[in-house]
C-alpha positions, 0 to 999 in steps of 0.5 A, a space after each residue: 890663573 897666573 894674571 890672578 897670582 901675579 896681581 895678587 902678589 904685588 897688590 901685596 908687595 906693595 900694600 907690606 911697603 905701606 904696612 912698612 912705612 906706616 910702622 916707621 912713621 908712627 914712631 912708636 917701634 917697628 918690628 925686628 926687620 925693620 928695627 935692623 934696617 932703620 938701624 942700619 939706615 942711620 948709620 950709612 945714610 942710605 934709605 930704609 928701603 935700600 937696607 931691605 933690599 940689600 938684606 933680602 939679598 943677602 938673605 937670599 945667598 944663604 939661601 944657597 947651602 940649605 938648597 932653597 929655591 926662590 920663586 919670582 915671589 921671592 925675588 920681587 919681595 926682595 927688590 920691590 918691598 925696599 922700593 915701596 916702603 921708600 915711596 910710602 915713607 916719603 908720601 906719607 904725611 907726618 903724624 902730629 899726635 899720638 893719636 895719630 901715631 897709634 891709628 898709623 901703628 894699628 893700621 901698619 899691623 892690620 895692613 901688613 897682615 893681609 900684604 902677608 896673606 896677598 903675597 903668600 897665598 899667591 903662591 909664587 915664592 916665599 919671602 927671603 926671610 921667610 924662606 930662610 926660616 923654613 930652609 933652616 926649620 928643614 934641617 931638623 929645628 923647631 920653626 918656632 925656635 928657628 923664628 924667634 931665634 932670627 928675630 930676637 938676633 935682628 932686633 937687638 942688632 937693630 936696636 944696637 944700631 939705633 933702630 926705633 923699638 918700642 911699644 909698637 915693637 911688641 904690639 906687631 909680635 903678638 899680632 902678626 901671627 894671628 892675623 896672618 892665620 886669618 888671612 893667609 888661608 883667606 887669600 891663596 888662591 887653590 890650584 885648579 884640580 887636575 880633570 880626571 881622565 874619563 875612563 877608556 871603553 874596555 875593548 870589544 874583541 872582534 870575532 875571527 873569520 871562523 866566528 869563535 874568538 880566539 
């Protein structure tokens, strides 16, 4: 069982990297993480994949004061996701035609979709961002405002930075919700149930010498 959750896991980690790289390709605006870490990308010179890296650990540092606690889920998600994207980025060939921009843009979103299920029906630790999310929603907040209120911040900061927002952009907020409600169920994997131990033979008291029992 856990060989299975591993390799669902990073199937998964590797297969949002593509997701990644296919919405930073097609040019037509990324999500609000990846406005960010293209912004900041610009700015330094460093890669896209390095800005995930080094957000998800800063991500995960907050973690500390809301007492989350990663899994090895989440600890790959913050170092191997930058590493795909990166490879995915460079491997991937440039799309010449808008069409093409819109077929990697659709496929990023679909794709992402179900990286999302993989490595979070794997049950092994939530992503950094999404753990942030829930430790915050732990505290007495709404999720959804929680969310909203972390994306909208990182998208207008990305943007700022010189982060692509776009069509694209608005594509993925409205899609990637409902994709991940058809995949995340698909894909967890459901722990074995405990067996339920076969109940013990009540005791059969065994007469005294005399032959009546006590």
């Amino acid at each position: 069982m856990i060989a299975r959750r591993l390799a669902q896991l990073y199937v998964g980690l590797a297969l949002y990297g593509l997701g990644i790289a296919l919405q930073v390709v097609s040019g037509l605006g990324n999500d609000p993480w990846d406005a960010l870490h293209q912004g900041l990308a610009r700015q330094t010179g460093l890669s896209i994949g390095t800005w995930i890296i080094i957000a998800g650990v800063v991500v995960m540092a907050l973690w500390i004061p809301l007492r989350q606690r990663p899994g090895i889920g989440t600890i790959s998600n913050a170092v191997l996701v930058g590493v795909f994207a990166d490879f995915f980025i460079w491997a991937l060939p440039h799309p010449g035609t808008l069409a093409l921009r819109w077929v990697y843009l659709v496929a990023a979103i679909v794709v992402g979709g179900f990286a999302t299920g993989c490595y979070i029906g794997a049950g092994l630790g939530a992503g950094p961002r999404d753990g942030l999310t829930t430790g915050l929603a732990a505290r007495g907040h709404s999720i959804r405002v929680v969310r909203t209120g972390i994306e909208l911040t990182v998208l207008v900061a990305g943007w700022l930075l010189g982060g692509t927002v776009g069509i694209g952009t608005l594509l993925y907020a409205v899609t990637i919700g409902p994709l991940s409600h058809v995949f995340i169920p698909m894909l967890e994997i459901r722990r074995s149930p405990e067996p339920t131990p076969a109940p013990s033979a009540p005791a059969v008291p065994v007469p005294a010498e005399g032959g009546n029992t006590p």
